[in-house]
N, C-alpha and C positions, 0 to 999 in steps of 0.2 A: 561486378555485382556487389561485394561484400564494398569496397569504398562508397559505392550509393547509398547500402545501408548505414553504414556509420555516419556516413553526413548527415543523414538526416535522422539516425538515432542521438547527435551529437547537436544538432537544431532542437528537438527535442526537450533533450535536457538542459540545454543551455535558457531557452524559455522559460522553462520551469522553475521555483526558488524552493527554499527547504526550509522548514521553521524546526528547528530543534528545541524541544522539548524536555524538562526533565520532571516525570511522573514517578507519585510510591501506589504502594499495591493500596486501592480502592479507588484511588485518583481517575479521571476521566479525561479524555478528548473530545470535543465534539467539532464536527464537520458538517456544515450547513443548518436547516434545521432538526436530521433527520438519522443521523449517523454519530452515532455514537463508540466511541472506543476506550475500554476498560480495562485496565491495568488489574489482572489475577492476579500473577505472582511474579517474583523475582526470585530467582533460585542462579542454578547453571545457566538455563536459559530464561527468557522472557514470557509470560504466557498471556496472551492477551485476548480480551472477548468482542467480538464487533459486532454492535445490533446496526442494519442498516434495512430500509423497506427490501420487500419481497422484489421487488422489480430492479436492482441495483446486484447486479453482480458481484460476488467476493472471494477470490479464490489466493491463495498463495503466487510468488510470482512466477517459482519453477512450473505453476500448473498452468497459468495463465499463459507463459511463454509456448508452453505446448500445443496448448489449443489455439496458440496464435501461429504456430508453424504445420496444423493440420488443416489448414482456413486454405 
């Protein structure tokens, strides 16, 4: 079971590509027309703000993963 899931977590990401980015604090993302992500602060850590519509889900990934293995 755990090899099925890696193949196809490992399809997955291999799909996928990564645009790296590098933003200062006030600086923006934008992701389609509709989704936006904003660079608060830079400190220790990162803090960042995401306006996305009400019907687009936005959760962190540790929370995300959770509610993917209560499904």
């Amino acid at each position: 079971m755990f090899l099925s899931f890696f193949i196809e977590w490992f399809r997955k990401k291999r799909r996928s590509k990564m645009l790296v980015l590098t933003r200062r604090i006030g600086e923006n993302i934008i992701i389609g027309d509709d989704i936006i992500i904003r660079v608060l602060d830079i400190g220790h850590q990162v803090k960042l703000g995401i306006e996305a519509p009400e019907n687009i889900t936005v959760h962190r990934e540790e929370i995300y993963d959770k509610i993917q293995e209560d499904l």
